[in-house]
C-alpha positions in Angstrom: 112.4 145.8 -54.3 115.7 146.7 -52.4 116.6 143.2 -52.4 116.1 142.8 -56.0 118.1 145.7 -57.4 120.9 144.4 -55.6 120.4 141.0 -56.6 121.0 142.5 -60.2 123.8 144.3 -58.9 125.4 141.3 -57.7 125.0 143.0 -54.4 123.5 140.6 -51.7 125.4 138.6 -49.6 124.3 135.6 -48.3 124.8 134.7 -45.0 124.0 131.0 -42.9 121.2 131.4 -40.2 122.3 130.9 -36.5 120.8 127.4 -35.3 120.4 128.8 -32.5 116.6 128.9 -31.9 116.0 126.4 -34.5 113.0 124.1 -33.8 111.5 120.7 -35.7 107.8 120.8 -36.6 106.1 117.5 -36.4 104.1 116.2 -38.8 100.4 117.0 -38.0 98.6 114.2 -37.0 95.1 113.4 -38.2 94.1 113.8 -34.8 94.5 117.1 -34.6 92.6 117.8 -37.5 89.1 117.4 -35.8 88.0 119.6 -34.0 86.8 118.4 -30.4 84.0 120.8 -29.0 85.4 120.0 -25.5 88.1 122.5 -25.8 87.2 126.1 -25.6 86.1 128.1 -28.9 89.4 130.0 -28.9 91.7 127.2 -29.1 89.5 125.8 -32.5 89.1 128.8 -34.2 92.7 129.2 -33.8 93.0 125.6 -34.9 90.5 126.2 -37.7 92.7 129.6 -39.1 96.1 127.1 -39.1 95.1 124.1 -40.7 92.2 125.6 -43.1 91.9 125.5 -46.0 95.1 123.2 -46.9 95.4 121.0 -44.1 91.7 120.8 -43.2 89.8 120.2 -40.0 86.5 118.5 -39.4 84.0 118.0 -37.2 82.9 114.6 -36.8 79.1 113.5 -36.9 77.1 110.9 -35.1 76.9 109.2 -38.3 80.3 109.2 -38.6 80.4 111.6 -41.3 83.5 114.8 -41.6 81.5 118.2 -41.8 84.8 120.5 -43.1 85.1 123.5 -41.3 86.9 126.2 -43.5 86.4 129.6 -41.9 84.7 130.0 -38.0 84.7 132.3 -35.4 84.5 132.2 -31.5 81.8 133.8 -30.0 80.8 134.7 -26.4 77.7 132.4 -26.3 76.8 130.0 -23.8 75.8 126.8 -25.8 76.7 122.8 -24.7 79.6 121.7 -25.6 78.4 119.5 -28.8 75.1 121.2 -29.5 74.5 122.9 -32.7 71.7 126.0 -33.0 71.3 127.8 -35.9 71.6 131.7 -35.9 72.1 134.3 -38.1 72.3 132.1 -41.2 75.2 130.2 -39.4 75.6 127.5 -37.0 76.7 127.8 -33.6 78.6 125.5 -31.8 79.0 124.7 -28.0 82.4 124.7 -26.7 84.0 124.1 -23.4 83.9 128.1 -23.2 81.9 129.9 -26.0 80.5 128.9 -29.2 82.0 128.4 -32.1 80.4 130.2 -35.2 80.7 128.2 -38.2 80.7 130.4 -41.4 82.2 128.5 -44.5 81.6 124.5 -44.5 82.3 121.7 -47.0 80.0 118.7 -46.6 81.6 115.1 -47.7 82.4 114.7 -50.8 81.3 118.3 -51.5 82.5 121.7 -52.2 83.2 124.6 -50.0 79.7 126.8 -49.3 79.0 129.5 -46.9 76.7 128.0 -43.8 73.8 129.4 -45.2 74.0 127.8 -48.5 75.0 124.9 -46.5 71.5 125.4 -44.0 69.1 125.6 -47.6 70.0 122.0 -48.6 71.0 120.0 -45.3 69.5 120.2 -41.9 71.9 121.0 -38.7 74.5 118.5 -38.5 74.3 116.3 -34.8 77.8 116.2 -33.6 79.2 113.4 -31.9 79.5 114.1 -28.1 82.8 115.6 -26.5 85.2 113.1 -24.9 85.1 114.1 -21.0 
């Protein structure tokens, strides 16, 4: 609010930024928009918080299919990296380290749901197997 009453005062001044510091971010590649249950839960839930829900990420099905993932959590279960369980009305799954908890999804060609809602009309998704 500060900044505004002095913008109507004629008040600010404006002053170039140091480039010092200044760094270039690369255009995100669609690589790095799926989400690869060989790294650990961490890294795609952090993955999952950056890119969702404007960028997007996915995980990819044996069928070939991208299950969005909009909103997940890590969790300190042990689970295979690439299997899928369901629990608690969401799906888990198996990282490198951890599981990751899927709670908002968006099928192809379909509209963001919670993973229950997603669990009463679609069985478990198989997930293609991690890349050693």
């Amino acid at each position: 609010m500060r900044a505004f009453d002095l913008a109507e005062r004629g008040g600010l001044e404006f002053t170039e930024q140091a480039e010092d510091g200044v760094t270039y971010a690369e255009k995100i590649d669609p690589a790095e928009r799926r989400l690869d249950p060989a790294r650990t839960a961490e890294e795609l839930e952090r993955t999952v918080r950056a890119l969702a829900p404007q960028v997007g990420v996915y995980l990819e099905t044996t069928d070939g299919e991208r299950l969005g993932v909009r909103r997940a959590h890590a969790v300190d279960i042990d689970l295979a990296p690439g299997d899928v369980e369901v629990a608690d009305e969401a799906l888990l799954v198996g990282c490198d380290r951890g599981a990751l908890r899927l709670l908002e999804l968006q099928p192809p060609g379909g509209k963001p749901m919670p993973a229950d809602a997603y669990l009463r009309g679609h069985a478990p998704p198989r997930l293609s197997r991690p890349q050693p």
